[in-house]
C-alpha positions as CSV (number, residue, x, y, z in Angstrom):
1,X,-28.2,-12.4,53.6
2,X,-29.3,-15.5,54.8
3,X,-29.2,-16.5,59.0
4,X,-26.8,-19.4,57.4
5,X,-24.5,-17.3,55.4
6,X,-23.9,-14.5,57.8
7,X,-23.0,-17.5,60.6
8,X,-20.4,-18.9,58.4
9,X,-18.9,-15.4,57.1
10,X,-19.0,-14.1,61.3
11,X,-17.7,-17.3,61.8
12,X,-15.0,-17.6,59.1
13,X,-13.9,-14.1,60.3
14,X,-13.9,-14.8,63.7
15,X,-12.1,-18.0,63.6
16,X,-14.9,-20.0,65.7
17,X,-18.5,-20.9,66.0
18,X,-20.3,-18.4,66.7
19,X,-23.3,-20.3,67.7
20,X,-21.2,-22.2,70.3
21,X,-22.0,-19.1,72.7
22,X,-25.1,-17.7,74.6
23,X,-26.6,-14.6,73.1
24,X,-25.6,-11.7,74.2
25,X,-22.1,-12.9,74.9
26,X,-18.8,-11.3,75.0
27,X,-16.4,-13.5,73.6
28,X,-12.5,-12.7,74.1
29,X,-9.8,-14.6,72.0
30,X,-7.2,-15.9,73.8
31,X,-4.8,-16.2,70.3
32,X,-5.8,-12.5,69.6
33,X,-4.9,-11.7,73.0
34,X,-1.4,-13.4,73.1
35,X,-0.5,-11.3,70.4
36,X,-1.2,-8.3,71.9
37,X,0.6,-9.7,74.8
38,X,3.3,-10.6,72.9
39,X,4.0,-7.2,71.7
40,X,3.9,-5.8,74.9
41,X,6.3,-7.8,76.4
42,X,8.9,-6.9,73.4
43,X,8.0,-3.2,74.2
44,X,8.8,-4.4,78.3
45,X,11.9,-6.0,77.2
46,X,13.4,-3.0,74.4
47,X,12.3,0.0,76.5
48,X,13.3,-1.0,79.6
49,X,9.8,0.0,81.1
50,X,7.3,-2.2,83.1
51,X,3.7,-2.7,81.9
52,X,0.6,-2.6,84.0
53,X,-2.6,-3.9,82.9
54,X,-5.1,-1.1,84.0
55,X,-8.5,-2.4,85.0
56,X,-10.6,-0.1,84.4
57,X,-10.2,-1.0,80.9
58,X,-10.5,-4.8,80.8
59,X,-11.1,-6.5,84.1
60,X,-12.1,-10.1,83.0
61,X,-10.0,-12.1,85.5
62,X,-10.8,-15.8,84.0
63,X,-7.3,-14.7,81.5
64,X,-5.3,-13.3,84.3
65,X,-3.3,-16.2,84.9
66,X,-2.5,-15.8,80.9
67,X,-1.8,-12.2,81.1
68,X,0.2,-12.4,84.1
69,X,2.7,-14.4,82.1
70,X,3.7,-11.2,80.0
71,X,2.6,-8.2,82.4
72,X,4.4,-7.1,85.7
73,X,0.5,-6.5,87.6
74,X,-2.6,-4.1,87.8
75,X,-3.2,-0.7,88.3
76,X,-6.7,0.0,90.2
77,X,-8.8,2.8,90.2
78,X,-10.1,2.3,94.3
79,X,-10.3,-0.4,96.5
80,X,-12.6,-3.0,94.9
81,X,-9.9,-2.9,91.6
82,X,-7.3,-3.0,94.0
83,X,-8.5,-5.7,95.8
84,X,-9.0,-7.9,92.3
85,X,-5.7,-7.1,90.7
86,X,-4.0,-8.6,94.2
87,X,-6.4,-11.5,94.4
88,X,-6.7,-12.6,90.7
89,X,-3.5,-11.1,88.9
90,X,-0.5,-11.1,91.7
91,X,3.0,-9.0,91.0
92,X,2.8,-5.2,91.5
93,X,-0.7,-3.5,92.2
94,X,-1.0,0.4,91.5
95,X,-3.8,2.3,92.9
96,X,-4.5,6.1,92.1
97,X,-8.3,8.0,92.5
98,X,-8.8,11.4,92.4
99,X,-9.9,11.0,95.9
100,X,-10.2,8.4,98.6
101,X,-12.3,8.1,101.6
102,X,-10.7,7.0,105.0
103,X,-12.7,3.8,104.8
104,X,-11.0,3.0,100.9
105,X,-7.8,3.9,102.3
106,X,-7.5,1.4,104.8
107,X,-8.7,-1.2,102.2
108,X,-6.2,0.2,99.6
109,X,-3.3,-0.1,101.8
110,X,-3.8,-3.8,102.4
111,X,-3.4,-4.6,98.9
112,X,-1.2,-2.1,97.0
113,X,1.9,-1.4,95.9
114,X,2.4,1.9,95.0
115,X,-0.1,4.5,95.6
116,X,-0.5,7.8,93.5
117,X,-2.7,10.6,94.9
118,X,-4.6,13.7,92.9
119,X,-3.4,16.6,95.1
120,X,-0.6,17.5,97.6
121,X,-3.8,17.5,100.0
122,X,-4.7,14.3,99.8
123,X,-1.4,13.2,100.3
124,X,-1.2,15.1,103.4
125,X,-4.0,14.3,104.8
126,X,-3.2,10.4,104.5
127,X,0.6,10.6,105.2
128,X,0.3,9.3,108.4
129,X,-2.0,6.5,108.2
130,X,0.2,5.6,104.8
131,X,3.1,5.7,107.3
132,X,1.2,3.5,110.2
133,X,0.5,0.6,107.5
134,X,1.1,-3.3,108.1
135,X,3.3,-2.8,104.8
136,X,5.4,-0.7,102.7
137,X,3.7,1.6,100.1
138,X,5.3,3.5,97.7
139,X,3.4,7.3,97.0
140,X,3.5,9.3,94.6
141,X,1.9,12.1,92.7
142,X,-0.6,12.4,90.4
143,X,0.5,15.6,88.0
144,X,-1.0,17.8,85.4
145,X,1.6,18.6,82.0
146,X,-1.3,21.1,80.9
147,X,-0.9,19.5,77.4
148,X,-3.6,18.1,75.3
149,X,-3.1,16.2,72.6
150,X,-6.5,14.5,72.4
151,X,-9.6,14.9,70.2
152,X,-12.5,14.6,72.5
153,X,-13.0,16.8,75.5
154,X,-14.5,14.0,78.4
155,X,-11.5,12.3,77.7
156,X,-8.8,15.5,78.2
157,X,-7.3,14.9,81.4
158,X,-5.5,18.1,80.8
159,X,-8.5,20.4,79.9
160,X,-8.9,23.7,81.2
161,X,-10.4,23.3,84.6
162,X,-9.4,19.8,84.7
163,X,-9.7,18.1,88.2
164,X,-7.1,15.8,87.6
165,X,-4.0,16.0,89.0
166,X,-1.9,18.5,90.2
167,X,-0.1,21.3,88.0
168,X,3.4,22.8,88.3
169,X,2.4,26.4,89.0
170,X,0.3,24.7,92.4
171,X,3.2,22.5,93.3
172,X,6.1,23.3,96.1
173,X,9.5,21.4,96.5
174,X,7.6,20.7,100.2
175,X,4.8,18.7,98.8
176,X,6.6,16.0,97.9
177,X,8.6,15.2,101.0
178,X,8.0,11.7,101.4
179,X,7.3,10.9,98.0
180,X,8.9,8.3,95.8
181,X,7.3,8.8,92.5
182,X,5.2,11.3,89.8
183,X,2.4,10.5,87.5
184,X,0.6,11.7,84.9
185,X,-1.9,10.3,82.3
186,X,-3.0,12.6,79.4
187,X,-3.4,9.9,76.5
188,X,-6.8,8.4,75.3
189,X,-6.4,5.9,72.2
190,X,-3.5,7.6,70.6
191,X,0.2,6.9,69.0
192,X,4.2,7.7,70.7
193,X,4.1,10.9,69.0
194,X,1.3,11.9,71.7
195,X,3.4,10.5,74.8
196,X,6.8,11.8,73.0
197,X,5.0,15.6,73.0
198,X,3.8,14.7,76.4
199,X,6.8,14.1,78.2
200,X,8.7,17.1,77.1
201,X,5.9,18.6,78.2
202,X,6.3,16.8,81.7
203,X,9.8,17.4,82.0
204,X,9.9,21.0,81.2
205,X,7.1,21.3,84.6
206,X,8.1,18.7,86.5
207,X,11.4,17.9,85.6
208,X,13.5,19.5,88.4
209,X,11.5,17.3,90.8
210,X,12.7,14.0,89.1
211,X,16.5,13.7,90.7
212,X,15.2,12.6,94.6
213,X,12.4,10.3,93.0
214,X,12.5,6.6,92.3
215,X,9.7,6.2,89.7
216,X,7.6,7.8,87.0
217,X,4.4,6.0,85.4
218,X,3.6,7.5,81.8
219,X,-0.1,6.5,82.3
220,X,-2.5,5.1,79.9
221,X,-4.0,5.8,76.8
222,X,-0.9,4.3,74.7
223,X,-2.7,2.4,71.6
224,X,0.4,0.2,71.3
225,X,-1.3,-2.8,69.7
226,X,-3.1,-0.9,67.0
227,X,-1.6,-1.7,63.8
228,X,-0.1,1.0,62.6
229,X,0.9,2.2,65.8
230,X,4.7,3.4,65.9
231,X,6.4,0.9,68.4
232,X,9.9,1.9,67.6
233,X,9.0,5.0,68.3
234,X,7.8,4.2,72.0
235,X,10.6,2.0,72.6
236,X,12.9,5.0,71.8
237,X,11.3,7.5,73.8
238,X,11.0,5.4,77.0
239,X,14.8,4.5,76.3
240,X,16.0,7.7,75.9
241,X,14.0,9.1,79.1
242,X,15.9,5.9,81.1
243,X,19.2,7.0,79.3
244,X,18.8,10.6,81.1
245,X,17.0,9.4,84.5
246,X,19.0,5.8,85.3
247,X,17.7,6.1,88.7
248,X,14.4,6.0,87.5
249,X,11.9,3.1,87.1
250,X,9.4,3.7,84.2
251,X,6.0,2.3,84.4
252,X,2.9,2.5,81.4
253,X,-0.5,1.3,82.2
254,X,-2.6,0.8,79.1
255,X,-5.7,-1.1,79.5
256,X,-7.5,-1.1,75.8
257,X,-4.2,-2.1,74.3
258,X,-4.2,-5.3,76.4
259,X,-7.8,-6.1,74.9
260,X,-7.5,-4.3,71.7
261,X,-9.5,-6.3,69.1
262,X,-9.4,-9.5,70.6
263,X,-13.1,-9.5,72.1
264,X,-16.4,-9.6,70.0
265,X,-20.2,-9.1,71.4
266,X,-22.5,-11.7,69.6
267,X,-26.2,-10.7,69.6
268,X,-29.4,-11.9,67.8
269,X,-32.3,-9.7,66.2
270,X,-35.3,-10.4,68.2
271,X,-37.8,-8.5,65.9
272,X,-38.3,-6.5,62.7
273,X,-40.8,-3.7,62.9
274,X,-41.0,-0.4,60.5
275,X,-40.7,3.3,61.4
276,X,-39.4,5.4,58.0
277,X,-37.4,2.3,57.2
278,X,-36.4,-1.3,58.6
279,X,-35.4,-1.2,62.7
280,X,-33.5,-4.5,63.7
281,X,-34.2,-5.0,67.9
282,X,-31.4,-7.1,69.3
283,X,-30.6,-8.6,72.5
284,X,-28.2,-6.4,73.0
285,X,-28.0,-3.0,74.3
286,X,-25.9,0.3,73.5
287,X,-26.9,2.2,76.6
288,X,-26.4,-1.1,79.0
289,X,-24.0,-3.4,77.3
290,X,-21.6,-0.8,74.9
291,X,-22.2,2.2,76.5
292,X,-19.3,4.2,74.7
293,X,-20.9,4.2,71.9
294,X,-23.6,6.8,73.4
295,X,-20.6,8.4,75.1
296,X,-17.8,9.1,72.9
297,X,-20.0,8.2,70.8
298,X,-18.5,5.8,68.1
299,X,-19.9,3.1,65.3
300,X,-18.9,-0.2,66.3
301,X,-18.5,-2.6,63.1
302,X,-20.5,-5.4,62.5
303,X,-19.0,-8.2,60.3
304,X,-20.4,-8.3,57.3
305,X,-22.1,-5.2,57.1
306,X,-21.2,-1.8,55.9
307,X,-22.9,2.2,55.8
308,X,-25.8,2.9,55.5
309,X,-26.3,2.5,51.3
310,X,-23.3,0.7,50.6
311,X,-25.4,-2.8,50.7
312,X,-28.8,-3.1,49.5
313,X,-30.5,-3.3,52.7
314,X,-29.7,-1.0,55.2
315,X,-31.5,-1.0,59.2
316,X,-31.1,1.0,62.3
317,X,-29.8,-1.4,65.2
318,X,-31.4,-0.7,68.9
319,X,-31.4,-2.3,71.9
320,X,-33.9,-3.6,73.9
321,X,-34.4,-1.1,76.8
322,X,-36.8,1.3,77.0
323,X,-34.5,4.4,76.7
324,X,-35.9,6.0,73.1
325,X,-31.7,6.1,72.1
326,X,-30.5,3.0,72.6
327,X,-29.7,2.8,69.1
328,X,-26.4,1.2,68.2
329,X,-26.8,2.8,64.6
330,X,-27.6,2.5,60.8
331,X,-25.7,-0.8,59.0
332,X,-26.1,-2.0,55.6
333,X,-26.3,-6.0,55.0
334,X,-26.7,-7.9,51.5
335,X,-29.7,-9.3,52.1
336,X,-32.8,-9.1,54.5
337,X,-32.3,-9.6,57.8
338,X,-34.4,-12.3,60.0
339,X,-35.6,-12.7,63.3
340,X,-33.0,-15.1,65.0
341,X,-30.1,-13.9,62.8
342,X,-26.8,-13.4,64.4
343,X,-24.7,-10.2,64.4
344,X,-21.2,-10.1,65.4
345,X,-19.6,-6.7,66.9
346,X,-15.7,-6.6,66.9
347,X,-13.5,-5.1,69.0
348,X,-15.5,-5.8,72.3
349,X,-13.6,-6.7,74.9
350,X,-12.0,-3.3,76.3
351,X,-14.4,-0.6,77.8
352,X,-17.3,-2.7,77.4
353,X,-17.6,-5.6,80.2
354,X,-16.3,-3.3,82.7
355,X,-19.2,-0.4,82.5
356,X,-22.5,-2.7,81.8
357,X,-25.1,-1.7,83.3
358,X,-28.7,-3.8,84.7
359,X,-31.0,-0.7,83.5
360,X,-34.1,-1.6,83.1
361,X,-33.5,-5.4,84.4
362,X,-31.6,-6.0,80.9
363,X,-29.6,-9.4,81.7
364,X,-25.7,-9.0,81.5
365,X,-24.0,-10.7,78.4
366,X,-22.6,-13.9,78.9
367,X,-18.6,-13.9,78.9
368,X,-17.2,-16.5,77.3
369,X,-13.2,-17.9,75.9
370,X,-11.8,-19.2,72.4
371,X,-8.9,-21.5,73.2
372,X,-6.6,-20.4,71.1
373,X,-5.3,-23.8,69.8
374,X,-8.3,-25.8,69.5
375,X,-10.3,-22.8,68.3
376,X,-13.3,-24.3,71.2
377,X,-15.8,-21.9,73.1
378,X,-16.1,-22.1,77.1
379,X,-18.7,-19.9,78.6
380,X,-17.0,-18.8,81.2
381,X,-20.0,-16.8,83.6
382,X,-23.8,-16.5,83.0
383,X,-25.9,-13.6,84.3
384,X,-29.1,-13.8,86.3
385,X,-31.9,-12.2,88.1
386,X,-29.8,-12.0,91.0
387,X,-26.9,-10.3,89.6
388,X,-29.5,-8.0,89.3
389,X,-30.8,-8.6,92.6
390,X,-27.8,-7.7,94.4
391,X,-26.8,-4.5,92.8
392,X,-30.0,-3.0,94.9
393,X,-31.9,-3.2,98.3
């Protein structure tokens, strides 16, 4: 296909110009994402339960003041997260980390709201300095249901030997003196049966601990803007789990469904060369720029092209570091691909900008905004040498 013709289809699909960006760029929809936003906030207003953006999963602050219109705040992983949900997003901030240090701690506690540690231990060991802060925290507890319902193991939160948060059988009435609230997050990328198996699960452990608590957050991991997904469904379960705990304020914290499919990564092939068939080099990277698809690992789709066969001309896609498998995989186009061609991924926004990496010097993609009236690109941040720079000494 011709550099002209796959522009216009990428572009006809996308719903802008696509050469309106840098290259590499991630580019995030704001019409796609007030869709998802919109959905959410019916879920908010039918189930009764408050939504928190989790940023571990999309992080890219230039929307907050959009999603903050629909969402009730963050939830943080550590300090830094913390720290940007309070600065950038405002409402409630929620912090949980399998452990902190005393250093984090004091950081944390300037700038969240509620607070969930991994292990009666932790919460022990912090109790008083929790107790001696400028301002009121609620705690809680991280727990374990012991139920998978996922497919891939290095996303099982409830695995056999898992680390991450405390079972039943390792839990005393005593441990939670002082606590306000339980948590548990078993879900990666999956429907409400999941969380509706889940939380029977939950209550069956955990359930004679819920009548001296205030609050329970379901976690993450709820696809609730994939189509398909069963929203009536979630809205019952979280209803029905109010109807038999009134006392009890329900949080989720999904972060891929805030993003889902609203982002793309555009990228151009830099060079052509031949090794048992055609290899496209991009200016993009697996390994730096979508690293989940060396760890899950996944396909991401390309617009316009297909599997390997099902066009006439198929190429394996690879980065440009020097790791021998930063190879995004084997796509099929309609006609030849040339050097300065563009090549749309979908579905980049969650996951993506918040684990690049600099390896091997490789420049971040650009991040960049469709306005979703006007339909106009804004580059919102360039990367440089001394983004690079400053990640070393």
């Amino acid at each position: 296909m011709a550099a002209v013709d796959t522009s216009a289809q990428a572009s006809d699909v996308c719903g802008f110009d696509i050469h309106a960006c840098p290259s590499p760029a991630y580019v995030v929809d704001d019409a796609r994402l007030i869709r998802n936003l919109e959905l959410l906030a019916r879920v908010q207003a039918e189930s009764g339960a408050k939504i928190l953006l989790a940023l571990k999963g999309f992080a890219m602050w230039d929307t907050f003041p959009l999603v903050s219109r629909y969402l009730v705040g963050t939830t943080a992983s550590g300090q830094d997260e913390a720290r940007l949900g309070a600065e950038t997003f405002g409402g409630e901030v929620h912090c949980y980390s399998p452990a902190f240090t005393v250093p984090e701690m004091d950081e944390v506690l300037r700038y969240a709201d509620h607070l969930s540690f991994n292990s009666p231990g932790q919460w022990r060991y912090f109790r008083d300095t929790v107790s001696a802060a400028a301002r009121p925290v609620s705690c809680g507890l991280r727990v374990n249901p012991e139920h998978s319902t996922g497919e891939v193991a290095l996303y099982d939160p409830c695995a056999p030997g898992s680390r991450l948060g405390t079972r039943a059988m390792d839990l005393e009435p005593a441990d939670l003196e002082g606590l306000e609230g339980l948590h548990f997050h078993t879900l990666c990328e999956q429907d409400s049966d999941a969380l509706e198996a889940t939380l029977k699960a939950f209550e069956e452990k955990f359930g004679r601990y819920l009548g001296d608590l205030r609050w329970v957050n379901f976690g993450g991991g709820h696809h609730i803007t994939r189509p398909g997904y069963d929203v009536e469904r979630l809205v019952r379960v979280v209803s029905d789990f109010r109807a038999r705990y009134p006392h009890l304020e329900v949080y989720l914290e999904p972060g891929e469904a805030i993003a889902l499919n609203t982002g793309f990564l555009v990228a151009t092939v830099l060079d052509i060369v031949d090794n048992d068939g055609p290899i496209a080099i991009l200016d993009t990277s697996a390994t730096a720029h979508m690293p989940d698809v060396l760890e899950m690992p996944y396909r991401p789709e390309i617009i316009g092209a297909a599997e390997p066969g099902e066009k006439a001309h198929t190429y394996r896609l690879g980065g440009t570091t020097c790791l021998a498998g930063d190879v995004i995989g084997d796509y099929a186009f309609d006609t030849p691909l040339s050097i300065g061609d563009r090549l749309v991924f979908t579905d980049m926004a969650h996951y993506t900008m918040v684990k690049t990496t600099t390896f091997n010097g490789i420049r971040l993609p650009a991040i960049c905004r469709v306005d979703g009236e006007s339909r106009e690109v804004s580059t919102v941040k360039t990367f440089g040498y001394e983004d690079y720079r400053q990640r070393l000494s």
